[in-house]
C-alpha positions in Angstrom: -22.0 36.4 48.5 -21.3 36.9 45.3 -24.5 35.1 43.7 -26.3 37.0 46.5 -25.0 40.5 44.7 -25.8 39.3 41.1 -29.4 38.0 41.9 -30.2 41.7 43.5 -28.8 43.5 40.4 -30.7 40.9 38.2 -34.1 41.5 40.5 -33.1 45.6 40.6 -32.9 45.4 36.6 -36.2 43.6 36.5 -38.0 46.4 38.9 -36.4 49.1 37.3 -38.0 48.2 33.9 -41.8 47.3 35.2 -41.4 51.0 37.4 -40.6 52.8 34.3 -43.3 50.6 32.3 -45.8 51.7 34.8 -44.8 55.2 34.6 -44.4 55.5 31.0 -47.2 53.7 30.0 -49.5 53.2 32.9 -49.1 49.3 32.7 -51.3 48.1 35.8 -49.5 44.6 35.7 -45.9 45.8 35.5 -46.4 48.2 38.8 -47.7 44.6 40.5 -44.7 42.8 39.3 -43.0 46.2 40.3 -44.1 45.8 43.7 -43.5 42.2 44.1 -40.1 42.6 43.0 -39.5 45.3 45.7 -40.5 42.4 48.2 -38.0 40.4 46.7 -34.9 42.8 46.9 -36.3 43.7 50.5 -35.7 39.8 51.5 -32.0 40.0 49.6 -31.2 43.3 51.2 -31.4 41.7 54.7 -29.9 38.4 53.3 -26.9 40.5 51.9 -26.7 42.3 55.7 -26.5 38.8 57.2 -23.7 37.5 54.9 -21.9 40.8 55.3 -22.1 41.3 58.2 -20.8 37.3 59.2 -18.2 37.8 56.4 -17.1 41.2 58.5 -16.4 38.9 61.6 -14.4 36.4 59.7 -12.4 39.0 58.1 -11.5 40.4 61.5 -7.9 40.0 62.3 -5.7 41.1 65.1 -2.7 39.7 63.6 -0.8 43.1 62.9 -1.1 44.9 65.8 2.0 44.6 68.2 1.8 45.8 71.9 4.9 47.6 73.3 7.6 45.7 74.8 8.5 49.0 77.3 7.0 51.9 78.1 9.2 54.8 77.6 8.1 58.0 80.2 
């Protein structure tokens, strides 16, 4: 999960600098590699879901919660 996390702040870093390129500087081909990029962090955003959400499930444990051995009224 961890590689997952790096590669979206590596594909966010790349966006981040053709968006403002485009901005700035009305650079046609960095909005497209903008764009394409935003594909690609769409695909890792749901990859990252799946993987937390499976690592949530793992992480799960019941272990430390006691029941009551009487019930005092």
């Amino acid at each position: 999960m961890k590689e997952l996390l790096e590669k979206m702040q590596d594909t966010y870093e790349t966006f981040k600098a053709n968006a403002t390129l485009q901005l700035e500087k009305q650079n046609k081909a960095a909005g497209t590699r903008a764009r394409k990029d935003s594909l690609i962090l769409e695909k890792l955003a749901k990859e990252f879901r799946k993987a937390s959400l499976e690592a949530s499930k793992k992480s799960v444990s019941y272990t430390h919660l006691t029941l009551p051995t009487k019930l005092e009224v």
